[in-house]
KEKE-3310 file (N, C-alpha, C; in steps of 0.2 Angstrom, whole numbers, plus 5000, padded with zeros to 4 digits):
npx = (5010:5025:5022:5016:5026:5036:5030:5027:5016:5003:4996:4986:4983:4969:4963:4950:4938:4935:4949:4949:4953:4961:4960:4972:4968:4960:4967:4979:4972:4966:4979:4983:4973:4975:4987:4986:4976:4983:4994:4987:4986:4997:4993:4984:4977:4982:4984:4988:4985:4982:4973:4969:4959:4954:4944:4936:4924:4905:4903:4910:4926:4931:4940:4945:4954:4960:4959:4962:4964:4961:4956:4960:4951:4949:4951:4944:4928:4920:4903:4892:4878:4885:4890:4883:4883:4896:4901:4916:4930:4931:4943:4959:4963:4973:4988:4995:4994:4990:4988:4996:4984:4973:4977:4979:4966:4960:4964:4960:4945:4949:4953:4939:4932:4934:4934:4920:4917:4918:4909:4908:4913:4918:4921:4923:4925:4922:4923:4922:4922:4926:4938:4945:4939:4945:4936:4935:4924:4923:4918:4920:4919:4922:4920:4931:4939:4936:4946:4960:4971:4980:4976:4985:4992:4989:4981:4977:4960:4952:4939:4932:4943:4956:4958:4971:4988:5000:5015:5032:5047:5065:5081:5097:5101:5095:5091:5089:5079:5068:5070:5063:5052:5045:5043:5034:5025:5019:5007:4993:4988:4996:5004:5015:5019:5028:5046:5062:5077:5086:5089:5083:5074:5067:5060:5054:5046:5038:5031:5023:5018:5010:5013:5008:5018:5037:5051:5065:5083:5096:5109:5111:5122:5136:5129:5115:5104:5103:5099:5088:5079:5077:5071:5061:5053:5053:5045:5033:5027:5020:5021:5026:5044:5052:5067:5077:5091:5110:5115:5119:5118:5121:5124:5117:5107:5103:5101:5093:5080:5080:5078:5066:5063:5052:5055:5065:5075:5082:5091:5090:5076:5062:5052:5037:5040:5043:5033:5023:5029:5030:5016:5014:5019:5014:5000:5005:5013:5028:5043:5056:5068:5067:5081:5087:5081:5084:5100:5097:5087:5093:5103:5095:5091:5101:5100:5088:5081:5092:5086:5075:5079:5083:5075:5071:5068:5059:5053:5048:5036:5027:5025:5016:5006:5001:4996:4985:4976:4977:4979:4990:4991:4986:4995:5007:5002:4998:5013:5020:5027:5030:5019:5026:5038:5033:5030:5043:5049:5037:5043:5056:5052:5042:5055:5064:5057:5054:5042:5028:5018:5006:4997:5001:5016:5010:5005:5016:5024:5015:5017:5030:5031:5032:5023:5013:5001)
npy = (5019:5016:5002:4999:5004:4994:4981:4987:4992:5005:5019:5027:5041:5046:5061:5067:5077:5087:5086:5076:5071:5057:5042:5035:5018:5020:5024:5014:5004:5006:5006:4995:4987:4992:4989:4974:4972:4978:4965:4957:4960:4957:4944:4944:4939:4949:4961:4975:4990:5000:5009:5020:5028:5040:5045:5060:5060:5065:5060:5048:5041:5032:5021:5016:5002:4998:4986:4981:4967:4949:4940:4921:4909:4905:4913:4923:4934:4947:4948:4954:4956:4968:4959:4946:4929:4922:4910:4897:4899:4885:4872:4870:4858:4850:4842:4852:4859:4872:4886:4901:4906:4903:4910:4922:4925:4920:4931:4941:4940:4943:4954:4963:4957:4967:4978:4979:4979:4989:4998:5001:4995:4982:4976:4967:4966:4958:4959:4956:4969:4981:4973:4971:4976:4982:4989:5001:5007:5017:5023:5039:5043:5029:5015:5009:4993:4980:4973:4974:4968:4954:4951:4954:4941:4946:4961:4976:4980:4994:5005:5013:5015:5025:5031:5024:5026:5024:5018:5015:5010:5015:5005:5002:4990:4975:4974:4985:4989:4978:4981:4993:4990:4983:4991:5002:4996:4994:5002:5005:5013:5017:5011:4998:4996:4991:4987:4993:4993:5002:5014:5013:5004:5009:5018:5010:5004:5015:5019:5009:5005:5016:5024:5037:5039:5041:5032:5038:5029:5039:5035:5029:5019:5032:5045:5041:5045:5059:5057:5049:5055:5066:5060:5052:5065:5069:5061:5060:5074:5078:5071:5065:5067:5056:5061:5049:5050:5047:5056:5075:5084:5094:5102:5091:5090:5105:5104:5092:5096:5107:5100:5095:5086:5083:5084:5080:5069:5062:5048:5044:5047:5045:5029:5033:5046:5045:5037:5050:5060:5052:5055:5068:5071:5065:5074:5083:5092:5101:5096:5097:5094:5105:5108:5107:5116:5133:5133:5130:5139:5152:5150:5146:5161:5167:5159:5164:5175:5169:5159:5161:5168:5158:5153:5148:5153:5147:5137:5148:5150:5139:5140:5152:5147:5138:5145:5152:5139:5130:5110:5099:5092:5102:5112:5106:5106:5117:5123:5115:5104:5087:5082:5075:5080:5092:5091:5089:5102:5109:5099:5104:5118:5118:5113:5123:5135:5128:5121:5109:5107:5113:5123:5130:5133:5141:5151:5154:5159:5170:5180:5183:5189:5183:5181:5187:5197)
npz = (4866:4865:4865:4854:4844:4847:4841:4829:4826:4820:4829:4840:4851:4862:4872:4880:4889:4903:4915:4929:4945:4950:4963:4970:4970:4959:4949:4948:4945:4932:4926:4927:4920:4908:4906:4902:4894:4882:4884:4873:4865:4854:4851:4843:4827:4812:4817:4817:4819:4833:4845:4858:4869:4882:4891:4904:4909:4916:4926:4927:4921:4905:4898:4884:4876:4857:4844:4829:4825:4826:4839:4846:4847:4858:4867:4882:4880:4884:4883:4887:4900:4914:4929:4927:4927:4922:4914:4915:4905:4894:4894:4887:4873:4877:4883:4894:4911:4914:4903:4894:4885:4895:4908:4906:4904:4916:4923:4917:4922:4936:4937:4929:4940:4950:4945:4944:4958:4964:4957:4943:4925:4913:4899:4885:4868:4853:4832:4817:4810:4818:4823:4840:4856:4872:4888:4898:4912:4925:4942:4946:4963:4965:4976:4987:4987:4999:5006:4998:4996:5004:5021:5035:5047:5060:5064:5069:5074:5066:5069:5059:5050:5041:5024:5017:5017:5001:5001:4993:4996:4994:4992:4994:5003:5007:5020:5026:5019:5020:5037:5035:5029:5038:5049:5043:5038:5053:5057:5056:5046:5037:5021:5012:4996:4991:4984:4981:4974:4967:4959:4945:4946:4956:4947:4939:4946:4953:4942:4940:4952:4957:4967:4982:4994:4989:5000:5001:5005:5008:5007:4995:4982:4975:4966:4966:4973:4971:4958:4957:4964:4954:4941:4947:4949:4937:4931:4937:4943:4953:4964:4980:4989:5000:5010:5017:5030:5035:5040:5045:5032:5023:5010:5002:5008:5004:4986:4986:4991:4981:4969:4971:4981:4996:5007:5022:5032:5047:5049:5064:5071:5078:5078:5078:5074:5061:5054:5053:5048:5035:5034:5034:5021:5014:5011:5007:5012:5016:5022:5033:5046:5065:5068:5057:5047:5051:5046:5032:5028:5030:5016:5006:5006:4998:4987:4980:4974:4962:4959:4954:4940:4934:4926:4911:4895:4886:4898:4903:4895:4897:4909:4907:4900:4909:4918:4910:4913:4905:4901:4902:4890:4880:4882:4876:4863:4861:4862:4850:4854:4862:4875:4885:4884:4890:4904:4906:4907:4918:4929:4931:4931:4945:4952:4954:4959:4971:4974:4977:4964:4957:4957:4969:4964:4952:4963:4969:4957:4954:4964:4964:4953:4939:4933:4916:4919)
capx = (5014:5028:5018:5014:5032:5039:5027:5027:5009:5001:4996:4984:4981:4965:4963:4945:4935:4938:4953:4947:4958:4959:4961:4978:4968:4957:4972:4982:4967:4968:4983:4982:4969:4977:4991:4984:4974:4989:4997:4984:4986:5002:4991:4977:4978:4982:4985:4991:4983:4982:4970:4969:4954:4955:4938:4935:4916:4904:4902:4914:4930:4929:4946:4945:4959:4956:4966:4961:4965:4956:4957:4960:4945:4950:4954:4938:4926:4912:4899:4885:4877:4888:4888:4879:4886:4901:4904:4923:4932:4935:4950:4962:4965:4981:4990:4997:4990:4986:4990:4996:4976:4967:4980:4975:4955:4958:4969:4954:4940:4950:4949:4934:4928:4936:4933:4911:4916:4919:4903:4910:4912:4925:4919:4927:4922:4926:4918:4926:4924:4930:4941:4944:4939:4944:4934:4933:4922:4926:4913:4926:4918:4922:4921:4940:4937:4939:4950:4962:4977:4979:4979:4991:4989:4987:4978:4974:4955:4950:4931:4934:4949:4954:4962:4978:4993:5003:5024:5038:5054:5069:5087:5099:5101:5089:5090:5088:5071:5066:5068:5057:5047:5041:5041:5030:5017:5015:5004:4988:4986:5002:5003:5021:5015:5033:5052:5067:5086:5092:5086:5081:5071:5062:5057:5051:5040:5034:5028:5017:5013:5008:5014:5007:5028:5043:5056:5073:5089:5100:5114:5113:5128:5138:5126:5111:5101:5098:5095:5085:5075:5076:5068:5054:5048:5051:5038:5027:5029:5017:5023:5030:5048:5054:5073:5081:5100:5112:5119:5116:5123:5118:5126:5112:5098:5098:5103:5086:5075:5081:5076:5059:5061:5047:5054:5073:5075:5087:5088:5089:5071:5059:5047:5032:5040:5045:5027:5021:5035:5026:5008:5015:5023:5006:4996:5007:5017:5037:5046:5063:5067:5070:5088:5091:5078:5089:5106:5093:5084:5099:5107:5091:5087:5105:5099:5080:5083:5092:5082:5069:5081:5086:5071:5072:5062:5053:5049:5042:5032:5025:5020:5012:4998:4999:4992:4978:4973:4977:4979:4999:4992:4983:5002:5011:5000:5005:5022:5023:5028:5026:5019:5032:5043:5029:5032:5051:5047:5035:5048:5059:5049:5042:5060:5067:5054:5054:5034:5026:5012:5003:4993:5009:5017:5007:5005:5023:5026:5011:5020:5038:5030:5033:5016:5010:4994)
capy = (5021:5012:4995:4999:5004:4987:4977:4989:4996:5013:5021:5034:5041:5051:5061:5070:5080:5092:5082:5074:5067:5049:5039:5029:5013:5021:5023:5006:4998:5007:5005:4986:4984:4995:4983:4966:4973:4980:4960:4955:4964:4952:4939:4943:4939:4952:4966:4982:4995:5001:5013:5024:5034:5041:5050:5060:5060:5071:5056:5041:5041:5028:5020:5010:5001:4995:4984:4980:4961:4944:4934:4916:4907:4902:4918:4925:4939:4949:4953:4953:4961:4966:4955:4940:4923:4918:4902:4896:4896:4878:4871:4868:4851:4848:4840:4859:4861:4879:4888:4908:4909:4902:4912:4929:4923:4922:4939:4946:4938:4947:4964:4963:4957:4971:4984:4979:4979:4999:5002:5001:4990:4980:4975:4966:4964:4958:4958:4957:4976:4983:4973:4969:4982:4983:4996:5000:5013:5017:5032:5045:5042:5023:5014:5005:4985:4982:4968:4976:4965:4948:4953:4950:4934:4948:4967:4980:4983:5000:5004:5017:5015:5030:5028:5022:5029:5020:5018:5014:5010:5013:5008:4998:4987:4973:4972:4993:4987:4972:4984:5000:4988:4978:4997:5004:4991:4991:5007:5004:5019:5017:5003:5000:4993:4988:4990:4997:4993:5007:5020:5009:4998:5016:5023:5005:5002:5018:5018:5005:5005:5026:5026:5043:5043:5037:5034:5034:5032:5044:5029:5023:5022:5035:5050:5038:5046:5066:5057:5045:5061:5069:5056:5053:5070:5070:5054:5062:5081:5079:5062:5065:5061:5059:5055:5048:5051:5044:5062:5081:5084:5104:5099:5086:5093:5109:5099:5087:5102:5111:5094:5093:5083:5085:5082:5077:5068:5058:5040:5042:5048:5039:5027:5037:5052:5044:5040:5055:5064:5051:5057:5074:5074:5064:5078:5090:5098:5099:5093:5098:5094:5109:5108:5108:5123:5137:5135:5130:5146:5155:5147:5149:5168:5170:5161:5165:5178:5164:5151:5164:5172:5153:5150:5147:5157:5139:5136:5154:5150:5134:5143:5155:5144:5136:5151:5150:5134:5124:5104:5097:5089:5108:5117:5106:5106:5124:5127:5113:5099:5082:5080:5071:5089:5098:5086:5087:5108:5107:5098:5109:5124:5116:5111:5130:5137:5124:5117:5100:5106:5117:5127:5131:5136:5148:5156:5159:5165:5178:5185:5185:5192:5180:5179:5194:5199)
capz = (4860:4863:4865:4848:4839:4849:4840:4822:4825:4820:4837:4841:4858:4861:4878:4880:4894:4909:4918:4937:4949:4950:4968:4969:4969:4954:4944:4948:4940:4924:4923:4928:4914:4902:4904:4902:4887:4877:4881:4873:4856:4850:4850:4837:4822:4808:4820:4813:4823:4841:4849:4864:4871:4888:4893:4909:4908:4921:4934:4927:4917:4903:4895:4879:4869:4852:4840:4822:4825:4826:4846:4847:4849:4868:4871:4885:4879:4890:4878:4890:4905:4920:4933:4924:4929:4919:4913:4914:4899:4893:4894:4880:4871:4878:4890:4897:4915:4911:4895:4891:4886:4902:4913:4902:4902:4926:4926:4913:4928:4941:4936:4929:4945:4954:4943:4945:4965:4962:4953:4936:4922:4911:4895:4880:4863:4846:4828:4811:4807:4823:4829:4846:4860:4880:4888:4906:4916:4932:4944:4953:4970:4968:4985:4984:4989:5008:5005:4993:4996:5009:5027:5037:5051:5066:5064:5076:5072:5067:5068:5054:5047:5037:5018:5017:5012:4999:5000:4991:5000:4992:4999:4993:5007:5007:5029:5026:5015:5026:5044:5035:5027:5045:5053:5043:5040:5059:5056:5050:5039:5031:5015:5008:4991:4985:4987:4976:4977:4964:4955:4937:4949:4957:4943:4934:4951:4952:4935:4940:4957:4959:4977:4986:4997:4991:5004:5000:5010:5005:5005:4990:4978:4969:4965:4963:4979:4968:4951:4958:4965:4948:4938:4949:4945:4929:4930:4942:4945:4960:4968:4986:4989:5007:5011:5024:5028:5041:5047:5041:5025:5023:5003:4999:5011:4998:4983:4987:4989:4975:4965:4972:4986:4999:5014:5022:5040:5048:5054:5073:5071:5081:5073:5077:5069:5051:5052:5056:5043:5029:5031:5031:5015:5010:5012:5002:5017:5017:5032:5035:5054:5065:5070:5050:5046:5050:5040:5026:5028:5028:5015:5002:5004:4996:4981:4978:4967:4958:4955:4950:4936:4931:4923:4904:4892:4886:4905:4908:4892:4900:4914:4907:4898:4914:4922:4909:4912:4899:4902:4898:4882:4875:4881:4871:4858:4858:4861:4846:4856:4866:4881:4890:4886:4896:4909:4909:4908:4923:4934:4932:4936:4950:4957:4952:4962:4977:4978:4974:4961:4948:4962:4972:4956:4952:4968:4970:4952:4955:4969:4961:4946:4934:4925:4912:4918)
cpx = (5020:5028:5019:5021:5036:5035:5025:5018:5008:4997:4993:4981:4977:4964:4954:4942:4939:4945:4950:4954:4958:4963:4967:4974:4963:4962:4975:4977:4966:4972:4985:4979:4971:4983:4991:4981:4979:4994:4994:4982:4989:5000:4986:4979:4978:4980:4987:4990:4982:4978:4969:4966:4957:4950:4936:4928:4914:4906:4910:4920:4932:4938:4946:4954:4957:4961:4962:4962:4959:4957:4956:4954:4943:4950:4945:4936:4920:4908:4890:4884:4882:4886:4885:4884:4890:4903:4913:4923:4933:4941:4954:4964:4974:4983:4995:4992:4986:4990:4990:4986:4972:4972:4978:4968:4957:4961:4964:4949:4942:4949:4944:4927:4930:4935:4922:4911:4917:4913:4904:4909:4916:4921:4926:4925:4922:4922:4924:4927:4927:4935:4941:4943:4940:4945:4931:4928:4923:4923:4922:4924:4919:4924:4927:4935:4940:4945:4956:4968:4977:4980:4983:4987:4988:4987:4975:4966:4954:4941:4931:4943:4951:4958:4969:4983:4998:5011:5027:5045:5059:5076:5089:5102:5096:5088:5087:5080:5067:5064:5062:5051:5040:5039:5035:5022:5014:5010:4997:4987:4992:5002:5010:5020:5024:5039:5058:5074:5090:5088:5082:5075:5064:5058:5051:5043:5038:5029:5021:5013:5009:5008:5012:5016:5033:5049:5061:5078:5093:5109:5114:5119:5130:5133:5118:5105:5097:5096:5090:5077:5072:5072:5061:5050:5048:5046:5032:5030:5025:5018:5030:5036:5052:5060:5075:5090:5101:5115:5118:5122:5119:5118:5119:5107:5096:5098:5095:5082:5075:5077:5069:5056:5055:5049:5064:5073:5081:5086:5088:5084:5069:5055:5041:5032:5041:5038:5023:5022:5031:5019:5008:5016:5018:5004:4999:5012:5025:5039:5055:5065:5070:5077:5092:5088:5082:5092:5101:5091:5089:5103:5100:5090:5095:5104:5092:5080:5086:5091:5077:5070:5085:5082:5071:5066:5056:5051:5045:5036:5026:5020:5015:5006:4998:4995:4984:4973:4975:4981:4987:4996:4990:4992:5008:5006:4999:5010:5022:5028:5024:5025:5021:5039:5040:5028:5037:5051:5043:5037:5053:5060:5048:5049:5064:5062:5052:5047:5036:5022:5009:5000:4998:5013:5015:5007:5010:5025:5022:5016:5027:5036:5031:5028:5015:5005:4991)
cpy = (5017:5005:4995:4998:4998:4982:4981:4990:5002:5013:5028:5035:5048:5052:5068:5072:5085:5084:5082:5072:5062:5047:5035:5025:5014:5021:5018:5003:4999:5005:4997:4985:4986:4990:4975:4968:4974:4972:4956:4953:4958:4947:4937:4944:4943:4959:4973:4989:4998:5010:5015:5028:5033:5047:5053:5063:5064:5065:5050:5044:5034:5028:5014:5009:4996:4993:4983:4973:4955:4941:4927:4915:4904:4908:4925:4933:4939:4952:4953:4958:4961:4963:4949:4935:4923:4911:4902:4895:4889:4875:4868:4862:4850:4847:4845:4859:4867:4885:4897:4910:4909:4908:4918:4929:4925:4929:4943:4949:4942:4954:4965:4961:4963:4977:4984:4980:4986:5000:5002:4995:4988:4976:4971:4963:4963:4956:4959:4964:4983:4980:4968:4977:4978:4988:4994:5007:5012:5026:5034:5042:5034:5020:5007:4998:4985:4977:4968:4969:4960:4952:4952:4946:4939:4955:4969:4982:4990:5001:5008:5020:5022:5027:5026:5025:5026:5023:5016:5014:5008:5014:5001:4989:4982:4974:4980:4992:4985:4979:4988:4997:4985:4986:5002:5002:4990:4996:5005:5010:5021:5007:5002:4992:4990:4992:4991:4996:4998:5011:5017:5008:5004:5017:5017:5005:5008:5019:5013:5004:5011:5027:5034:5045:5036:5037:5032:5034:5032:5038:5027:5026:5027:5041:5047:5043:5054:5062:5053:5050:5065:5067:5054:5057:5071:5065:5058:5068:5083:5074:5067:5062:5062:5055:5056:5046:5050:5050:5069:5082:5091:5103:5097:5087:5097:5106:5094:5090:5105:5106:5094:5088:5086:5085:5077:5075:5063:5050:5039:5045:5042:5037:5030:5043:5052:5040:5044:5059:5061:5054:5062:5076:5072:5068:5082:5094:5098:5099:5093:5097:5101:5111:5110:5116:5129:5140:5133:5135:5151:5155:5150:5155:5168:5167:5160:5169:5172:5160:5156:5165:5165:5151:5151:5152:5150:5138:5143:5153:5146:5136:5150:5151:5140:5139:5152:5146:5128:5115:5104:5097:5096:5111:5112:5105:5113:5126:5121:5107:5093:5083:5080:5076:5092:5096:5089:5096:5110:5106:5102:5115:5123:5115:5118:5133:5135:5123:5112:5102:5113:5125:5131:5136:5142:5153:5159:5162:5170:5179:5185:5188:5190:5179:5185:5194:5202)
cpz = (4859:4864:4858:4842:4840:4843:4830:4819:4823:4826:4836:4846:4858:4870:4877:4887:4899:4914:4926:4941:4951:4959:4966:4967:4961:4949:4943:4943:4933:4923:4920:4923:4908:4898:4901:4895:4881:4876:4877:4864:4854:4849:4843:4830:4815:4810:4819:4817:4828:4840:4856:4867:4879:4890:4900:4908:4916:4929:4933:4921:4913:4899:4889:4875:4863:4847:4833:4821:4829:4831:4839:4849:4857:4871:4876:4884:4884:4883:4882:4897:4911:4926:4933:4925:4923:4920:4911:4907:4898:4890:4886:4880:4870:4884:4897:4902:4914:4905:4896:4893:4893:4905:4912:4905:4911:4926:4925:4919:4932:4941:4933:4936:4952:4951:4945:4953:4965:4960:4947:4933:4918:4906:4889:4874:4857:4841:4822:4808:4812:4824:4835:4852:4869:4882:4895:4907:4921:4937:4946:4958:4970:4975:4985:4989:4997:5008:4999:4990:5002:5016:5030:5044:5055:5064:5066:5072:5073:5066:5063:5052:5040:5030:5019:5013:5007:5000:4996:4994:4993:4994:4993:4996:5009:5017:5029:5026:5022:5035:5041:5035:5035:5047:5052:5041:5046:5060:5053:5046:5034:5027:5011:5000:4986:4985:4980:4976:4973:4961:4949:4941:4951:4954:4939:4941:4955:4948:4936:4946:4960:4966:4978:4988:4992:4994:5002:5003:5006:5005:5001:4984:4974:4970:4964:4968:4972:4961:4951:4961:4958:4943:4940:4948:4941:4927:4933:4944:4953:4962:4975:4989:4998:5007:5016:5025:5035:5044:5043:5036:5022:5014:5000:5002:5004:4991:4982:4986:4984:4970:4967:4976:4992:5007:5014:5029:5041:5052:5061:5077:5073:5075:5072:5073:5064:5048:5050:5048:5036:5028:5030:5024:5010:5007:5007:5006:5015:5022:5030:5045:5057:5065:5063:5047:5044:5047:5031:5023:5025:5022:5007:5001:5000:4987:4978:4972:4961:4952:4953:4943:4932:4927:4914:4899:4890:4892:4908:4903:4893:4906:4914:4903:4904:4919:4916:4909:4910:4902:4897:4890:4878:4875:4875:4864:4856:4857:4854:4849:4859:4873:4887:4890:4888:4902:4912:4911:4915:4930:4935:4936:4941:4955:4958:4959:4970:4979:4973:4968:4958:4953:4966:4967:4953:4956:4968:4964:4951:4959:4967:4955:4938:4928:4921:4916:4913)
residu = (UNK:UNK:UNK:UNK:UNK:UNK:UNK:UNK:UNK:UNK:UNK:UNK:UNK:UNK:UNK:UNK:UNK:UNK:UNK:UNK:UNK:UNK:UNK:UNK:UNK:UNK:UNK:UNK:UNK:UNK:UNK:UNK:UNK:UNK:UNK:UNK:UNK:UNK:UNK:UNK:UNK:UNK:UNK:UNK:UNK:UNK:UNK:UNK:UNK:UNK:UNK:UNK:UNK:UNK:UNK:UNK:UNK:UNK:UNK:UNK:UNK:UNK:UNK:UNK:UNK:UNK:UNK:UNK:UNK:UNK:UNK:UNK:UNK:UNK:UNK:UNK:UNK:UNK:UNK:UNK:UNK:UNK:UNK:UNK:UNK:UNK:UNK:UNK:UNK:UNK:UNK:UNK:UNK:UNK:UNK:UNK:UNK:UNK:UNK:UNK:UNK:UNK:UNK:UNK:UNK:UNK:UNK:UNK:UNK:UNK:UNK:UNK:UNK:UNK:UNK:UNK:UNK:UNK:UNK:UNK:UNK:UNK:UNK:UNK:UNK:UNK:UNK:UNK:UNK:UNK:UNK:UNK:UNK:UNK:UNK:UNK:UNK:UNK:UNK:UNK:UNK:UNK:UNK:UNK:UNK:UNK:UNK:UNK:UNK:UNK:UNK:UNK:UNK:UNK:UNK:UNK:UNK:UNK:UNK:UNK:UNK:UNK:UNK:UNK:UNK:UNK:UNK:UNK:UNK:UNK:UNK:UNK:UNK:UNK:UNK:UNK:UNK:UNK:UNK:UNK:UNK:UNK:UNK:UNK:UNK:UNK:UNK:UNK:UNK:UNK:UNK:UNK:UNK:UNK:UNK:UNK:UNK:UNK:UNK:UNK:UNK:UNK:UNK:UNK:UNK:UNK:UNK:UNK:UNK:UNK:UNK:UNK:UNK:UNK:UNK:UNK:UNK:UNK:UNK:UNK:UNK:UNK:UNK:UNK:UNK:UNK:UNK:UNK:UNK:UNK:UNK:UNK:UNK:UNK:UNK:UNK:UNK:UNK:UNK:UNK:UNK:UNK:UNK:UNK:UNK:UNK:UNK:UNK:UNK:UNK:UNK:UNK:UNK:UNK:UNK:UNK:UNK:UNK:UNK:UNK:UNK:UNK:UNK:UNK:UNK:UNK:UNK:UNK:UNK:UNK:UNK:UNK:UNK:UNK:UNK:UNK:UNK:UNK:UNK:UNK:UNK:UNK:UNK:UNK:UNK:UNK:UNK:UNK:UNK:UNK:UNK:UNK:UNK:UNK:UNK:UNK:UNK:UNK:UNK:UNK:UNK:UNK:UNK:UNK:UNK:UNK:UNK:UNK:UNK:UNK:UNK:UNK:UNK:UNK:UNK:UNK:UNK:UNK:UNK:UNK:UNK:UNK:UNK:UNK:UNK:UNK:UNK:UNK:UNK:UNK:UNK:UNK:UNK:UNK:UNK:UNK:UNK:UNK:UNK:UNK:UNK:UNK:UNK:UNK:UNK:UNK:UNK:UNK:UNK:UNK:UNK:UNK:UNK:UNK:UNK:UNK:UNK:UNK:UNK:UNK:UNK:UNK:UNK:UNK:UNK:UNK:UNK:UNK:UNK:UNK:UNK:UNK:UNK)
# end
């Protein structure tokens, strides 16, 4: 949508079926081809209208976008069987090594050769009364590529190596970065897919990479550390955020949690255990270390009632069709809003109540009493 408003399109986004759950690398790759599709718009000719399905079908989940515009004649279509030999585009008459187009046309080849390594397909196809269409399928159980990303020049062989966790470091400090980063690549089950110097940075490379943790040290300037918290869950209400601080700060331990932090640890933690701490907060756990526990505990029971009694009539309203089920896009197509306000609704609750996610959420507002029955 706002591809569209940038460019003075009309915009219609359609979202369809039972909602699944998509694999980290199952999502990157939509999103990855979602994106390359949408650069793709500005190019065609007599372009006015933008389209957006998102289908979660029984076995596969199917993503089309459609524009109402004419490609360039360079510009590389699939309109044939998957997996059928492809002829190179031919090169353009000019003296330009490689051109916008070719560079589009190999980015195209790539994900389409990576989305058919999955079991799926990536199609592209245009006709004077459609349009132009880029339409991917993609199963659930796809089997991620083995080779997702370069190896590095020496790696411990695993004989079953199990999934990988993706990360995000975020620090202000590049030697901060550069240390986490070497430390926790030396893990094979940990993947750090991309790093952050500030909060803006976080949230943009989050946005795109859909890290499982991201780790932040709690140094960064000014107040950046809880907003930079804050925000991520307003992108993601289930995204995992683990932060690491130079000494106890009882203040911004609760402060963190309160926000939706997953997890709080200190830097004079060994390597093994800020490992360890990551695959936890993976999984969905909270980690607090024990030493801090304690005055935490103590420090909560006084405001539990609180945060119960802090919730808003709009957020109890949210969580009540959220106890019947209803998918983000059905509640706000009740309450008479957008989306991205049952989002911001969502996180809230979520952080008021102190869990990661919808199932959680629940639980604890049955046992507080907050649903109707």
């Amino acid at each position: 949508e706002g591809h569209a408003e940038a460019h003075a399109l009309s915009s219609r986004s359609v979202f369809s079926g039972q909602e699944q759950p998509l694999s980290n690398h199952l999502a990157r790759l939509l999103y990855r081809s979602a994106q390359e599709a949408l650069a793709r718009v500005t190019t065609h000719a007599g372009a006015r209208r933008l389209r957006f399905s998102f289908d979660y079908r029984q076995t596969e989940v199917v993503m089309s976008i459609e524009d109402d515009g004419v490609p360039s004649n360079a510009e590389l279509l699939f309109e044939h069987t998957p997996g059928e030999a492809l002829a190179m585009p031919p090169f353009l008459e000019t003296e330009q090594t490689t051109s916008d187009v070719e560079l589009a046309n190999a980015v195209m080849h790539r994900l389409r050769g990576m989305v058919e390594s999955m079991g799926g397909m990536l199609t592209l196809n245009s006709g004077l009364e459609q349009g132009t269409q880029v339409q991917v399928h993609l199963p659930y159980q796809a089997q991620e590529p083995r080779e997702e990303r370069p190896e590095p020049a020496v790696q411990t062989t695993i004989a079953n190596p199990a999934v990988k966790i993706s990360v995000l470091i975020v620090a202000s400090q590049a030697v901060s970065r550069a240390g986490l980063h070497r430390l926790l690549e030396s893990y094979p089950d940990l993947d750090v897919v991309g790093e952050a110097a500030d909060s803006m940075q976080a949230v943009s490379e989050t946005a795109e990479l859909l890290p499982q943790v991201v780790l932040i040290d709690a140094q960064l300037p000014g107040e950046q550390t809880l907003e930079t918290l804050r925000q991520l869950r307003q992108l993601n209400p289930a995204i995992h955020v683990l932060l690491l601080a130079d000494r106890e700060r009882e203040e911004l331990l609760y402060e963190a949690l309160r926000a939706g932090a997953s997890g709080y640890i200190l830097k004079d933690i060994a390597p093994d255990e800020l490992a360890h701490a990551v695959r936890l907060v993976a999984r969905g756990e909270m980690l607090v270390q024990p030493h801090m526990a304690t005055r935490l505990l103590a420090r909560l029971g006084g405001h539990e009632r609180a945060s119960q009694e802090s919730l808003t009539a709009r957020e109890r309203d949210v969580l009540q069709l959220l106890a019947r089920g209803l998918r983000n896009k059905e509640i706000a197509a009740r309450l008479i809003v957008s989306e991205r306000t049952v989002n911001f609704h969502l996180a809230n609750i979520y952080a008021k109540l102190h869990v990661s996610g919808r199932t959680e959420a629940l639980s604890k507002a049955l046992e507080r009493g907050l649903l109707k029955v």
